[in-house]
C-alpha positions in Angstrom: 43.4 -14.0 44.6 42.5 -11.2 47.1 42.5 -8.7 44.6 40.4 -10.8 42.5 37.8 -11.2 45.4 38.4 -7.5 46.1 37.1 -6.4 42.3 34.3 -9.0 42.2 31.4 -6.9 43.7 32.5 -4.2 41.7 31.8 -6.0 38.5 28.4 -7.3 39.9 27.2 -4.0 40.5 28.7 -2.6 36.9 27.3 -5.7 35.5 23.5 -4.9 37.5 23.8 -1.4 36.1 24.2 -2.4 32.8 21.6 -4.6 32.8 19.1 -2.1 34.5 19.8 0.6 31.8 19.2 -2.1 29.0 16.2 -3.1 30.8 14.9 0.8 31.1 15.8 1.0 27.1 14.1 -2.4 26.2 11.1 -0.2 28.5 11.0 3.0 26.4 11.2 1.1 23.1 7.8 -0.6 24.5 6.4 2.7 24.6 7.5 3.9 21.3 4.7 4.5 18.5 4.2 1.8 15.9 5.3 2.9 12.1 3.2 2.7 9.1 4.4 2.8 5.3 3.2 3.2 2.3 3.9 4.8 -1.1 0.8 7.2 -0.3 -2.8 7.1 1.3 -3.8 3.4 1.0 -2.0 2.2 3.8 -4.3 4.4 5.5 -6.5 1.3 5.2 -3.9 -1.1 7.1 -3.9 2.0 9.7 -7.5 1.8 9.6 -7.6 -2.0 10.9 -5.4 -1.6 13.2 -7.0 1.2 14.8 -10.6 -0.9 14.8 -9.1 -4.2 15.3 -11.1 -6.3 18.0 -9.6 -10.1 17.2 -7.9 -11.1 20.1 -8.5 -10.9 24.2 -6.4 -8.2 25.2 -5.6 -9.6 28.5 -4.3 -13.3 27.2 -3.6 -12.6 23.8 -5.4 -15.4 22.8 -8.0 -15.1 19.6 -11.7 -13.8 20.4 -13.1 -10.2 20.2 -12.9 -8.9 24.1 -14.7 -5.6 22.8 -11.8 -3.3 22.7 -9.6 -2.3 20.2 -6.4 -5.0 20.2 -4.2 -1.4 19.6 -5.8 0.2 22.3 -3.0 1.2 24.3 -1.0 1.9 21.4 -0.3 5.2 19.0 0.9 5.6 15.5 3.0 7.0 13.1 2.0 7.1 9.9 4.3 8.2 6.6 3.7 8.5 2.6 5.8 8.4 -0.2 3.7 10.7 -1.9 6.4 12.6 -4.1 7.6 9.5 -5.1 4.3 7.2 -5.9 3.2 5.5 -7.7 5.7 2.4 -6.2 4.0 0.0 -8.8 5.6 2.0 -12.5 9.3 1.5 -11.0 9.9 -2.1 -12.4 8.1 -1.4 -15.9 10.8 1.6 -15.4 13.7 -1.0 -15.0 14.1 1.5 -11.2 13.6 -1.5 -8.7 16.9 -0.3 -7.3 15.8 3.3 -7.4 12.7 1.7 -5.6 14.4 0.0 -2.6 16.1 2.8 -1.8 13.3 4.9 -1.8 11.6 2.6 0.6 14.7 2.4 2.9 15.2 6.2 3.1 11.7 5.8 4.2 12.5 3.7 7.2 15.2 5.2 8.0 13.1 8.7 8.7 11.0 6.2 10.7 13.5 5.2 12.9 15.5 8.3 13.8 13.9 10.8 16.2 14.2 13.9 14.6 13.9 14.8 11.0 14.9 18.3 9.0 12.2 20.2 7.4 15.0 22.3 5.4 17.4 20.3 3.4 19.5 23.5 3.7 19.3 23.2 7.3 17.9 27.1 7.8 15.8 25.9 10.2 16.7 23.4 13.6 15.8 19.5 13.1 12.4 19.2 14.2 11.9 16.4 16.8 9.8 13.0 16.4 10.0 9.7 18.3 11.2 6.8 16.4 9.2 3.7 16.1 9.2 0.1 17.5 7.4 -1.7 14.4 7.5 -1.3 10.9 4.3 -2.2 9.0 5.4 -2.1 5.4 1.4 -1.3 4.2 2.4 -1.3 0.8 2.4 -4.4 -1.8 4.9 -3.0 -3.7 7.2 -2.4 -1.2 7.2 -5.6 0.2 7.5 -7.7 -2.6 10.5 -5.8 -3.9 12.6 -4.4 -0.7 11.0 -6.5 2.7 14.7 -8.0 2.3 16.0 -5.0 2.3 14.2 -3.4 4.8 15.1 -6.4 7.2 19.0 -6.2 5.8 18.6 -2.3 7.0 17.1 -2.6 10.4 19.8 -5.3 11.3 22.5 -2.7 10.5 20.8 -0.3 11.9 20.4 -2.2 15.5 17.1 -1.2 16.2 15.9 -4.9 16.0 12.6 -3.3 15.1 10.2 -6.4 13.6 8.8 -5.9 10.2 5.6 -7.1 8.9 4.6 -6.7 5.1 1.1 -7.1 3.2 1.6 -9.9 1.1 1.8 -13.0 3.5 -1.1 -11.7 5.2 -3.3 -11.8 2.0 -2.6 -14.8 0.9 -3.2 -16.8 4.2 -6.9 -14.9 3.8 -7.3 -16.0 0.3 -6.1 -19.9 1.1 -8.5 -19.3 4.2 -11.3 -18.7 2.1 -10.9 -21.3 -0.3 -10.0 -24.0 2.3 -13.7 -23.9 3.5 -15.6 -23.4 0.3 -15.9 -24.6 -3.6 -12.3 -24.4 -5.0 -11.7 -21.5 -7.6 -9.4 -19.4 -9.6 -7.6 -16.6 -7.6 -7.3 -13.6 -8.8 -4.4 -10.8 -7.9 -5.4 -7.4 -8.4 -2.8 -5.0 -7.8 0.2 -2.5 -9.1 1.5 -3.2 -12.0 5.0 -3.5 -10.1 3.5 -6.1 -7.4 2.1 -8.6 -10.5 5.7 -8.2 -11.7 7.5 -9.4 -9.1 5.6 -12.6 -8.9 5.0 -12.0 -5.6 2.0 -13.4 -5.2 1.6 -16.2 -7.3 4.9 -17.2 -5.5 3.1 -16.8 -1.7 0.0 -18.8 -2.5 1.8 -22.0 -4.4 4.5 -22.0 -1.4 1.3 -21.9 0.9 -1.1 -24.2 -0.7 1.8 -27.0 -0.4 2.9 -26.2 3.3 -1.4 -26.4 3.5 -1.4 -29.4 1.5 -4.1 -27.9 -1.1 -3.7 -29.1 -4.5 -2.0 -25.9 -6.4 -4.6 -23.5 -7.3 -5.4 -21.2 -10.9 -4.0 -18.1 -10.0 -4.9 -15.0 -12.4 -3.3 -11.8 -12.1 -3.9 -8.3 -13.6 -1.7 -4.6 -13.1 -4.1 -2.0 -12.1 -1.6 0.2 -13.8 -2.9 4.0 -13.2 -5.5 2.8 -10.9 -3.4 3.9 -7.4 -2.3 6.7 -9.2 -5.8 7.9 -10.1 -7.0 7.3 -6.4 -4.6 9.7 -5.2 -4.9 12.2 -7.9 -1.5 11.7 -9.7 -1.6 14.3 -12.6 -0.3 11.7 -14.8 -3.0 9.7 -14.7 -6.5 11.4 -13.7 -7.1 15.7 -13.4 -10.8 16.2 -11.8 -10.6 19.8 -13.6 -9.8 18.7 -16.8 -12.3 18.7 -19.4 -10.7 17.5 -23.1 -7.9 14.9 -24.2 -4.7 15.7 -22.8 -1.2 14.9 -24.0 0.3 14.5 -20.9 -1.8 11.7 -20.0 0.3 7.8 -19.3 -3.0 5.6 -18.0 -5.1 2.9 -20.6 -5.9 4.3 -24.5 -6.5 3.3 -27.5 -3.3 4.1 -28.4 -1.2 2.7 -25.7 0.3 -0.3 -26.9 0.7 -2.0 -23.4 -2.6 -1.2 -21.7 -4.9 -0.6 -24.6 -8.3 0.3 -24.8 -10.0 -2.1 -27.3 -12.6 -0.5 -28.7 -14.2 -3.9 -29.6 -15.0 -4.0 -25.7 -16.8 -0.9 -25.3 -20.4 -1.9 -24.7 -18.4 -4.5 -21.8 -16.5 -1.8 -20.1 -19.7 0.6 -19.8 -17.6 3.5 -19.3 -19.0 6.4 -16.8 -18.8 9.5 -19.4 -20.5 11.8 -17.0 -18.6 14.9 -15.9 -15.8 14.5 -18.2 -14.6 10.9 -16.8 -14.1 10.0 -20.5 -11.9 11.8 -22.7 -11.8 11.8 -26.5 -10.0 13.3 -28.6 -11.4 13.8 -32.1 -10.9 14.5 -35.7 -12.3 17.5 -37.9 -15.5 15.5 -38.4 -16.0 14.2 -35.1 -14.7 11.1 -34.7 -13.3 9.7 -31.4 -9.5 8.8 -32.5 -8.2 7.9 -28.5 -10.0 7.7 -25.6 -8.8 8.1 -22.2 -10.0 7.2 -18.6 -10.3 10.3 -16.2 -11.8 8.7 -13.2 -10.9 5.5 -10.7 -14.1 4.2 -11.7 -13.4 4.3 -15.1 -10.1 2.4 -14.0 -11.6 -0.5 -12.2 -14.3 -1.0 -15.3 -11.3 -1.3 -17.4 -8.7 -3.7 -15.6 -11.4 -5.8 -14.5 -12.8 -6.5 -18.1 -8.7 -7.1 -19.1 -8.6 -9.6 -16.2 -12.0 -11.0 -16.8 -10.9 -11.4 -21.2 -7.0 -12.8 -20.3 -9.0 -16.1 -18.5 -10.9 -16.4 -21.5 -8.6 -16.2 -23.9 -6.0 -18.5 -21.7 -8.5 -20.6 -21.8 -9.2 -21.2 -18.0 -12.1 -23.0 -16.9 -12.4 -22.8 -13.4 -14.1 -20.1 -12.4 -12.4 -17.0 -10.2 -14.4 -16.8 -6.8 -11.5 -15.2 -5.0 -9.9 -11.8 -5.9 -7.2 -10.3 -3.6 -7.3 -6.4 -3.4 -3.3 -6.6 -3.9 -2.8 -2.7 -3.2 -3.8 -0.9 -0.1 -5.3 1.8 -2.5 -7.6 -0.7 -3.7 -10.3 -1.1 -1.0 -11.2 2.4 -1.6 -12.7 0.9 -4.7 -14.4 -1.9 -2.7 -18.0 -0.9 -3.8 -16.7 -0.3 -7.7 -15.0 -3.6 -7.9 -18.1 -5.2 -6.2 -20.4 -3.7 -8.6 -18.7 -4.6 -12.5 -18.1 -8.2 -11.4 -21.8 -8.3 -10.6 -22.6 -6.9 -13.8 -19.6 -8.7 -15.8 -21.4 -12.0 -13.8 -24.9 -11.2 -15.3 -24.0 -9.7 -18.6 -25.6 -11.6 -22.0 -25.0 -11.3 -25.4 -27.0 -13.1 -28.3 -28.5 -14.3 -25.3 -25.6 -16.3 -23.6 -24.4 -15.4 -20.4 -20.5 -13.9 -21.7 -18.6 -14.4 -18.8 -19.9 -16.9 -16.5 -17.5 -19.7 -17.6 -14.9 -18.1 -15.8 -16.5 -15.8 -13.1 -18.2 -17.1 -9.8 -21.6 -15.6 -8.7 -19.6 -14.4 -5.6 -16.0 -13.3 -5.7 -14.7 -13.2 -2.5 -12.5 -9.5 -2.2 -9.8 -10.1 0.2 -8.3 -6.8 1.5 -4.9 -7.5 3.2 -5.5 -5.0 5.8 -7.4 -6.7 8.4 -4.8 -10.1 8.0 -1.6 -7.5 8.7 -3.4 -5.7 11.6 -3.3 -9.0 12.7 -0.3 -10.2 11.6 1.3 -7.4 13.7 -0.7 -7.6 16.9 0.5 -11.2 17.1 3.9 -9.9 16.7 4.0 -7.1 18.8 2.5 -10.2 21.9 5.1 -12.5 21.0 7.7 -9.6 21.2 5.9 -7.9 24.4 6.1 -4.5 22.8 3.0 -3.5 23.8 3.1 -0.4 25.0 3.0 0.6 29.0 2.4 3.9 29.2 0.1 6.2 28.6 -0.3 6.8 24.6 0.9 10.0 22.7 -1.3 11.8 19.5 -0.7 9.6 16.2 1.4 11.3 13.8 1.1 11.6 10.1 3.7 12.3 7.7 4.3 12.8 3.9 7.2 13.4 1.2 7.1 16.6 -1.1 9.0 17.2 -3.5 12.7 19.2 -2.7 12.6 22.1 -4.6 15.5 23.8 -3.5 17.2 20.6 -5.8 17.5 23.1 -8.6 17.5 19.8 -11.1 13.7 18.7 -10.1 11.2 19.0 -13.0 7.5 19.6 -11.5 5.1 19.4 -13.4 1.7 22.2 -13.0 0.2 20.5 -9.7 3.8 20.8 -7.8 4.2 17.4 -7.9 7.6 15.5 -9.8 7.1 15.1 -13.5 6.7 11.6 -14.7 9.6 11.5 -16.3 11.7 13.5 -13.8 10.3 10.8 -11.0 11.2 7.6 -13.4 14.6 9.1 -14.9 16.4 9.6 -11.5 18.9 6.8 -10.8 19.7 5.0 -7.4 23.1 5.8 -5.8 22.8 9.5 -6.8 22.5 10.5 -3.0 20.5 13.1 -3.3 17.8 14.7 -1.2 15.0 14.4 -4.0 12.1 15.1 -0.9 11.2 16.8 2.5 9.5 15.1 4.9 6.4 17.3 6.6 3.2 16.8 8.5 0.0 16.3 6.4 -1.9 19.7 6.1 -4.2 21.1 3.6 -1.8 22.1 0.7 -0.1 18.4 0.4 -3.8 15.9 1.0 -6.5 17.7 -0.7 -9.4 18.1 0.0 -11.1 15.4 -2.1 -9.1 12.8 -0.3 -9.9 14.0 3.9 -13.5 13.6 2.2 -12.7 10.4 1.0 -10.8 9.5 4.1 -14.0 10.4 6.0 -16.4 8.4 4.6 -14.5 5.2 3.6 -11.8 5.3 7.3 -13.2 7.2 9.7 -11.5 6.4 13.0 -8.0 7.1 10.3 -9.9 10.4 9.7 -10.6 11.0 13.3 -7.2 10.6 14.3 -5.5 12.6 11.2 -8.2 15.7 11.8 -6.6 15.2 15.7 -2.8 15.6 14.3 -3.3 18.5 12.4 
């Protein structure tokens, strides 16, 4: 019994240290940066709410702008799939699997503090923090692996919370139609997202927890659309100037996403500066055309999405369209713009589409509902950060080419074919992860980035 006695102050105090150095890890966590993910640039536009954010008093947490940013105190850290985008041609690929473990690799770099910039390991592991969140700014992603990611940070034990794009959009589109003249909704994104139901699946499950009678849902693949915003080679080459044969996007001949030629005077095409390619016969004639441009893009899945009502024969009119990739807003103008003009166009004198488009289509873009999304998270979680906030970080996947199998194709970037062929469980190091610099963003996109997200181009001009 003495002995007992005799060992008891000893275990308070091992039991006291303990607690302190959990209490001093459960502190640095607090003041780790918050991760962002996507399969490229787009989820610069999640990064770009966040940063701007002003929904909530800082002090109480409750909602109501308090004019300052809700992320004031925090930083960032910010990585892109590039090498392996677009995320949204894996399921019409049958690589889902490929996919998810793509996006957990991904997290894992998150979440360790130090990554190598050599797969041969020439060169010492260069340091980085790991995060405290995990924003999953990428539809794709989420509707295929947020499981997964959850499954892998639960293993993983860094209890890190993860929020995903999809919930967040569809509690903005509900939102929207809740207080105004019901309509058809319309999902606009990858070609990958509209395949996994994703969705369609969020807003029914919902619109009954809402009780709101079960809306017309509408949904159309931007396939090539992501990929032409960020320059894939696949899909759109600003230099080129005739038809190539390397090209995958919309054509005539494409059997899947087909260019119907009966449309032509409804997609109103931008041929100026070779953002239309033909490719004709001895005499002239235009045999295929293909699209060259994101604009060209938009014109061309909207007029699909705008002919499928019609020809499905839905009669309630779409006044809601969620931007369902984070690429998408980029295009916030385009989009605005061919609805308007889809809205007002007449033939034989008839308005054409107005049976099934609204005067105004509400665009939701996802981004400001997850900036949310994670701000409540982060409160409910008291992560916010107590210290005093480091430089964001931005990072993005190249392709490995000391992996003497990889097939590149003439901008340095994985073939199509190569990036699509590769099968899950191969364990092999198919990128590097780097710092964005002026070989792997071009320069078209830090423009782009500085007109459309400029406190995301402030920061990434910062971290270079």
């Amino acid at each position: 019994m003495i002995m007992r006695l005799l060992k008891l102050p000893v275990i308070c105090l091992s039991f006291l240290a303990i607690c302190s150095v959990l209490a001093a890890q459960e502190k640095t966590k607090n003041n780790l940066p918050i991760g962002v993910f996507d399969s490229g640039t787009g989820g610069l536009t999640v990064l770009e709410a966040m940063l701007t954010l002003d929904a909530f008093n800082n002090i109480t947490g409750k909602p109501g702008a308090d004019g300052k940013p809700d992320f004031d105190k925090e930083y960032f850290q910010y990585l892109a799939d590039q090498a392996n985008m677009p995320y949204g041609n894996y399921a019409a690929e049958n690589k889902t699997k490929l996919l998810q473990e793509h996006v957990v690799k991904n997290m894992d770099f998150l979440l360790k503090n130090r990554y190598d910039i050599n797969w041969m390991q020439q060169a010492s592991p260069k340091e980085k923090q790991s995060v405290k969140m995990l924003i999953l700014a990428c539809n794709t992603a989420t509707a295929f692996a947020l499981e997964e990611v959850k499954q892998f940070v639960k293993i993983n034990g860094t209890n890190a919370p993860v929020v995903g794009v999809i919930n967040a959009g569809v509690k903005a589109a509900l939102a929207y139609q809740s207080t105004h003249e019901k309509g058809a909704i319309g999902v606009f994104a990858t070609a990958g997202t509209v395949a996994s139901d994703g969705y369609p699946k969020s807003i029914r499950s919902l619109a009954a927890s809402m009780q709101m009678a079960a809306p017309v849902i509408v949904s159309q693949g931007g396939f090539g659309l992501a990929d032409a915003i960020d320059r894939d080679y696949s899909f759109y080459v600003d230099t080129a100037s005739a038809y190539r044969k390397d090209y995958k996007g919309p054509s005539v001949n494409n059997t899947k996403y087909k260019i119907d030629t009966a449309l032509l005077n409804v997609y109103k095409f931008n041929k100026e500066n070779n953002k239309l390619l033909c490719e004709y016969d001895d005499k002239g004639k235009c045999l295929d055309i293909q699209l060259n441009d994101p604009e060209n893009y938009v014109r061309y899945h909207l007029v699909s999405l705008i002919e499928k009502m019609r020809s499905q024969g839905i009669t309630t009119p779409m006044n809601t369209l969620i931007l369902g990739c984070t690429h998408y807003p980029f295009m916030r103008d385009t989009i605005r713009n061919v609805l308007n003009e889809l809205y007002n166009m007449k033939f034989n004198g008839q308005y054409a589409y107005r049976s099934v488009l609204a005067k105004h289509v509400e665009l939701i873009d996802p981004a400001v509902e997850t900036a949310k999304e994670a701000y409540i998270e982060m409160r409910k979680l008291a992560l916010g950060n107590t210290q005093s906030k480091q430089p964001n970080k931005f990072f993005i996947t190249v392709p490995n080419k000391s992996l003497k199998e990889v097939q590149l194709q003439p901008d340095g970037w994985f073939t199509y074919e190569y990036k699509y062929g590769r099968n899950e469980g191969a364990n092999k190091p198919f990128v590097l992860f780097t710092p964005f610099d002026d070989k792997n963003i071009s320069e078209a996109t830090y423009q782009r980035l500085k007109a459309a997200l400029p406190a995301v181009y402030k920061a990434v001009q910062l971290a270079k």
